[in-house]
C-alpha positions, 0 to 999 in steps of 0.5 A, a space after each residue: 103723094 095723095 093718090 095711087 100711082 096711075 100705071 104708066 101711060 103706054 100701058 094704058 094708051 099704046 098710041 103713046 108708045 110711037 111718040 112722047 107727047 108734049 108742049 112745043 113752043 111757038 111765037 104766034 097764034 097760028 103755032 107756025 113760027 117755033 122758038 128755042 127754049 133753053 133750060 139752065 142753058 141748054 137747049 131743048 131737043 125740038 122746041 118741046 117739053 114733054 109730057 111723060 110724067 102723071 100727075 099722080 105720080 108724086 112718089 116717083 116723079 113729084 108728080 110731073 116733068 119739072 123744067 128748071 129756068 126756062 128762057 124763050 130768046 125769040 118770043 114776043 115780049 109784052 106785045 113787042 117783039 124787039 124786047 127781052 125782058 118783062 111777060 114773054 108771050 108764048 104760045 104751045 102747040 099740043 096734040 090730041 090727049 087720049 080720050 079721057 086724057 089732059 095735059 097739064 102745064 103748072 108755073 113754080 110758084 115763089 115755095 117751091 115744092 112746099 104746097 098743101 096741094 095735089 099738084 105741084 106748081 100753079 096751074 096755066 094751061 090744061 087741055 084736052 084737045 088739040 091746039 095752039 095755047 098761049 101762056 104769059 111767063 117770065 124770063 128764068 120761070 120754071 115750068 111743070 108738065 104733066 097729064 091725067 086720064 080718068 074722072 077722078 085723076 082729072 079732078 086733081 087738076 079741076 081747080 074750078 071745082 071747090 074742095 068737098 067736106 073732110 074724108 075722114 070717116 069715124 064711126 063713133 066718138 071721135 078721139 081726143 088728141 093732144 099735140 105732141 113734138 110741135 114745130 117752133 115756127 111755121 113754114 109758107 106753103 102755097 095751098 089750093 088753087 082756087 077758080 074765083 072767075 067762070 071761064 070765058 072766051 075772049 074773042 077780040 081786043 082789047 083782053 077781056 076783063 074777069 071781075 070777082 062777083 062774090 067774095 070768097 074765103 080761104 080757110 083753116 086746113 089740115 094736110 095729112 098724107 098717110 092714111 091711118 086706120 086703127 080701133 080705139 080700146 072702146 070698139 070705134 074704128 077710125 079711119 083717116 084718110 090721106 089727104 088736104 081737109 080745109 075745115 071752115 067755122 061749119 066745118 068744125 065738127 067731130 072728125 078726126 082733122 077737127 079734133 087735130 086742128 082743136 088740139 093744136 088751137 087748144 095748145 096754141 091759143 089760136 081759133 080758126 081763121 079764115 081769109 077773103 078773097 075779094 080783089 084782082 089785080 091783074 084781071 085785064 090779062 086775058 089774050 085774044 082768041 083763048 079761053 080762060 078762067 081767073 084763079 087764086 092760089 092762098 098762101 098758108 103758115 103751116 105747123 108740123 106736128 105729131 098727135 097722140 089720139 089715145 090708145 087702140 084695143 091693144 092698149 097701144 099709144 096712138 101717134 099720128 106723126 107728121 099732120 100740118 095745122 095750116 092758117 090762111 096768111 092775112 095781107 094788111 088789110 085782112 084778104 087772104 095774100 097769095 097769087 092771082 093767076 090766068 088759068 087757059 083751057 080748051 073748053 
């Protein structure tokens, strides 16, 4: 969706051609003791989902293997084995990534597919090296897996890392752009993951505690995904990038999505919002002997529309169609509303 398509795996790394890797589902630390899972119903073949889709190859496969109402009947449920229902404490034995290589497991989220985000779901587990991996999920969640291989793949799901400044790159006065073809009202969509706690081990019992130090915020994006390139009638080449630029109030220069999200507000009467971060609400989860990380993911109001820029050097109309202007949605109390998430690593 936001990157070119990896080639597939086995072209790449031939050890994956012997065996399709993948997350196999066991009841304790130790990944001794397996346990079915059963997706709408049906059983999966050896307790596995597997992992054969790149996160990058949202065109063809929407950028991993989506699992679809998964169900765990043995798996312990908050702390006690008799239960079926609440947290099912579930834990993932993975083999050995090639080097350069991740495994990634993502968690639906309440929208869906409806996300300004390089990655489908949430992330709740990556790693790199082999282990046993506990995920807390819920009875009928639906499961994403996927993988990545190489510096800049991988970056997608570095969810710690925070977004640079917008790739759009113009060479000279940025055009002016009116709004064209606005839809009448916005749609929710989840936005970026965001890291809000560094990551940290988790020796013993009681489960850890992550504590927000620093508020962060959550701010005004424009999500394009097609590149554009074209030469304006007085000589400037513009080039805009595919791609998710989350535009503060310092950020609010004379780039392309600055003059898109201008035009929009201009049309609009709104101005650029941005939201806190400053609570969470579920920091006591962390397991014993894991290690982990807390993670926000915002929810945003999105805004589809088409933008007529002017006109290039042959005198042709210039529309971008299809730019979401996206507004963090506020809680009551004016932090940004979303979800809390655990995030466990190999380190």
């Amino acid at each position: 969706m936001l990157s070119a398509c990896i080639l597939p795996l086995f072209l790449l790394f031939p050890a994956f051609t012997t065996a399709v890797p993948g997350f196999v589902a066991y009841k304790e630390l130790t990944c001794s003791d397996p346990i079915d899972i059963f997706a709408d119903g049906e059983q999966i073949p050896d307790n596995k989902l597997k992992i054969d889709h790149a996160i990058t190859e949202w065109d063809s496969h929407a950028a991993g293997h989506y699992y679809d109402n998964l169900t765990f009947p043995d798996a312990a449920v908050s702390g006690d084995d008799s239960g079926k229902a609440g947290t099912q404490f579930v834990y993932w034995g993975v083999e050995k990534p090639d080097p350069g290589c991740q495994f990634i497991m993502m968690k639906d989220t309440p929208y869906g597919w409806q996300v300004i985000s390089k990655m489908p779901g949430t992330e709740i587990l990556r790693v790199a090296e082999e282990g046993c991996y506990f995920t807390p999920l819920t009875a009928h969640d639906s499961l994403i897996t996927s993988y990545c291989c190489g510096q800049d793949d991988c970056s997608i799901a570095e969810v710690e890392i925070q977004s640079g400044p917008p790739k759009d790159v113009v060479s000279g006065d940025t055009p002016q752009c009116t709004v064209k073809n606005a839809a009448a009202s916005p749609t929710i969509q989840d936005g970026q993951q965001i890291a809000i706690t560094r990551p940290q081990s988790c020796e013993a019992a009681p489960a850890c505690t992550h504590s927000i130090q620093i508020s962060q915020t959550v701010s005004t994006a424009v999500a394009h995904f097609k590149s554009f390139t074209f030469t304006q009638e007085s000589g400037t080449e513009i080039s805009f990038e595919s791609g998710i630029d989350f535009l503060g109030q310092e950020k609010m220069t004379s780039t392309m999505s600055s003059s898109i999200a201008q035009a929009f507000m201009d049309e609009n009467g709104v101005t650029v919002t941005t939201g806190n971060i400053t609570a969470a609400t579920e920091g006591n989860r962390q397991m014993p002997g894991t290690i982990a990380f807390y993670s926000f993911v915002p929810h945003y109001e999105c805004w589809k529309a088409d933008y007529d820029c002017g006109k290039d050097i042959n005198g042709n109309e210039v529309v971008f169609e299809g730019i979401s202007f996206c507004q963090p949605r506020l809680s009551s109390t004016g932090d940004a509303d979303g979800i809390f998430r655990m995030v466990y690593i190999s380190g």
